[in-house]
C-alpha positions as CSV (number, residue, x, y, z in Angstrom):
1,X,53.9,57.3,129.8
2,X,53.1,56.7,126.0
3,X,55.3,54.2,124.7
4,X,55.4,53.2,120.6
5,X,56.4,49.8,119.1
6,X,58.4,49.9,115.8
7,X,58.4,47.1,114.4
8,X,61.7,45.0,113.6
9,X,63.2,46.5,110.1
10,X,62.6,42.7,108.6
11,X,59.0,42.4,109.8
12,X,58.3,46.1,107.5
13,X,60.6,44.6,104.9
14,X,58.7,41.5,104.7
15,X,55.4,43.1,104.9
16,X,56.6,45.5,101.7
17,X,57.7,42.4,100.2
18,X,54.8,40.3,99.9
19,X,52.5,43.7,99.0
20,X,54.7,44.2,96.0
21,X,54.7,40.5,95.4
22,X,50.8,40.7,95.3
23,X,50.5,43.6,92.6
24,X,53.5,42.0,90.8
25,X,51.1,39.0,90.6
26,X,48.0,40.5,90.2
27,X,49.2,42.8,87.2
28,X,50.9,39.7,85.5
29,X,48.0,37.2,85.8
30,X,45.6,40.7,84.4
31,X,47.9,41.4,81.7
32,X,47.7,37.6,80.5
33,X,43.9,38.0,80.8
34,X,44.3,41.3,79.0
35,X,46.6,39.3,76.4
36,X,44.0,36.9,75.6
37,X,41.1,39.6,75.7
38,X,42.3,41.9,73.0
39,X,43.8,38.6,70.8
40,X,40.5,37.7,71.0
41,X,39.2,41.1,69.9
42,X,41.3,40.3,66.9
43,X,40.2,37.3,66.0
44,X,36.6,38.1,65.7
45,X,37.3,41.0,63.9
46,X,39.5,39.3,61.5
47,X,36.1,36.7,61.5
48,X,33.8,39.7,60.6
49,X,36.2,39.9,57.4
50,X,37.5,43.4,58.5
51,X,41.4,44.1,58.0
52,X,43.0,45.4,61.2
53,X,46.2,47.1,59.1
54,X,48.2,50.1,59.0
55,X,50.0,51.9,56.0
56,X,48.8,48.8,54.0
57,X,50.3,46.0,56.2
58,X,48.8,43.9,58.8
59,X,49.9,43.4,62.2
60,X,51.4,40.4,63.6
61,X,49.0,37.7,64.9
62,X,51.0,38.5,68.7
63,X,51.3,42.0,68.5
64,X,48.4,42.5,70.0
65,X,49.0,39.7,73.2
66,X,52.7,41.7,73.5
67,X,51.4,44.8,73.6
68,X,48.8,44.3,76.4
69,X,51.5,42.6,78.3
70,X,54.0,45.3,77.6
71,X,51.8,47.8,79.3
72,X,50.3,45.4,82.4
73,X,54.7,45.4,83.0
74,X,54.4,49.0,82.6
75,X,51.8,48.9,85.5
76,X,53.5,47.3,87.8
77,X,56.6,49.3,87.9
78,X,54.5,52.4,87.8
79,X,52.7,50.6,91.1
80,X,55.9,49.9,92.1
81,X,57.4,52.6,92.4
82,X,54.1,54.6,93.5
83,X,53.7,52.4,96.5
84,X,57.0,53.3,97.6
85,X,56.7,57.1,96.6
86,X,53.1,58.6,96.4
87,X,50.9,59.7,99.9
88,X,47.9,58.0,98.0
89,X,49.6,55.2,95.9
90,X,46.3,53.7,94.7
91,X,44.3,57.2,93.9
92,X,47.6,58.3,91.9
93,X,48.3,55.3,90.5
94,X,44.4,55.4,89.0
95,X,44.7,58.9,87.9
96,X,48.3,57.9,85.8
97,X,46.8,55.1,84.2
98,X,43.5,57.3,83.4
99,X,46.0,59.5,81.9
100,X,48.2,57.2,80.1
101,X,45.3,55.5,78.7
102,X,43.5,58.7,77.2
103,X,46.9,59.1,75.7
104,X,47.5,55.8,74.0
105,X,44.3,56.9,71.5
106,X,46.9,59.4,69.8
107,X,49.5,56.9,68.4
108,X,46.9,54.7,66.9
109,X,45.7,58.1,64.8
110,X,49.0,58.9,64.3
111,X,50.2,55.3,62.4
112,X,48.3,55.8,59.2
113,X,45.4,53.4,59.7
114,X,41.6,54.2,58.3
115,X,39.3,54.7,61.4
116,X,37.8,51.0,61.5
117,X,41.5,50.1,62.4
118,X,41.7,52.9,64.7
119,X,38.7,52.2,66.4
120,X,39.4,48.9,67.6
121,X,42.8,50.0,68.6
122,X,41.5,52.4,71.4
123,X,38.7,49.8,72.2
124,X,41.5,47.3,72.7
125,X,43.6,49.7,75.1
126,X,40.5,50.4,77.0
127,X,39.2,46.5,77.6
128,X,43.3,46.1,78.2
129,X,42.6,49.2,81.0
130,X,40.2,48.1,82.2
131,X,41.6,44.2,83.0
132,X,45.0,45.4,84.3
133,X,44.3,48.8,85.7
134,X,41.6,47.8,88.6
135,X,43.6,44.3,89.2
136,X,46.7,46.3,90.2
137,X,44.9,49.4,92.2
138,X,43.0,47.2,94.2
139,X,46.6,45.7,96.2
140,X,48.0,49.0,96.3
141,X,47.5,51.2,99.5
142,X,45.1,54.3,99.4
């Protein structure tokens, strides 16, 4: 006779728990690392004397810091709910962020900004992408 364990409900709840509670981590540690990375980005552009501006105003010296921590938050409740929802959490999860990231080049086009500001834009949402994105995947299941 074939008999199957199941596992008390707290043992799975726990288990869930401390999954989320790695990717939770893992995407808030990358998105401070991510923070830092495109500040820096920033500053040696600002260094190399070029103005990083749209519509003839500058952005705030943090913007940049919040925004790649804005979207490492966004991860995580994308993860979030994808570990709970998706058959292949991490391979959707990857795919989404692929997709959102591609996308995120359009409002930078969009804001008024000449192309120099432009192009470090999009290279700061890829270096962001590619901190936060590969941090999170690698704690979700495939």
């Amino acid at each position: 006779m074939n008999t199957t364990t199941i596992p008390p409900m707290s043992e799975t709840l726990a288990d869930q728990g401390s999954v989320s509670a790695r990717y939770v981590r893992a995407g808030l540690v990358a998105g401070g690392v991510a923070a830092a990375a495109t500040s820096a980005i920033a500053i040696v552009v600002d260094q190399l004397g070029l103005t990083l501006e749209a519509q003839g105003k500058g952005f705030p010296a943090l913007a940049f810091a919040q925004v790649s921590l804005f979207g490492a938050i966004i991860g995580v409740v994308l993860a979030a709910v994808l570990a709970r929802k998706a058959r292949t959490p991490r391979h959707t999860f990857v795919v989404t962020t692929v997709v959102l990231t591609v996308l995120s080049f359009v409002p930078p086009v969009l804001i008024g900004a000449g192309v120099g500001t432009v192009l470090v834009l999009e290279l700061m949402h890829v270096v962001a992408a590619l901190i936060v994105v590969p941090a999170i995947a690698r704690r979700l299941a495939e």
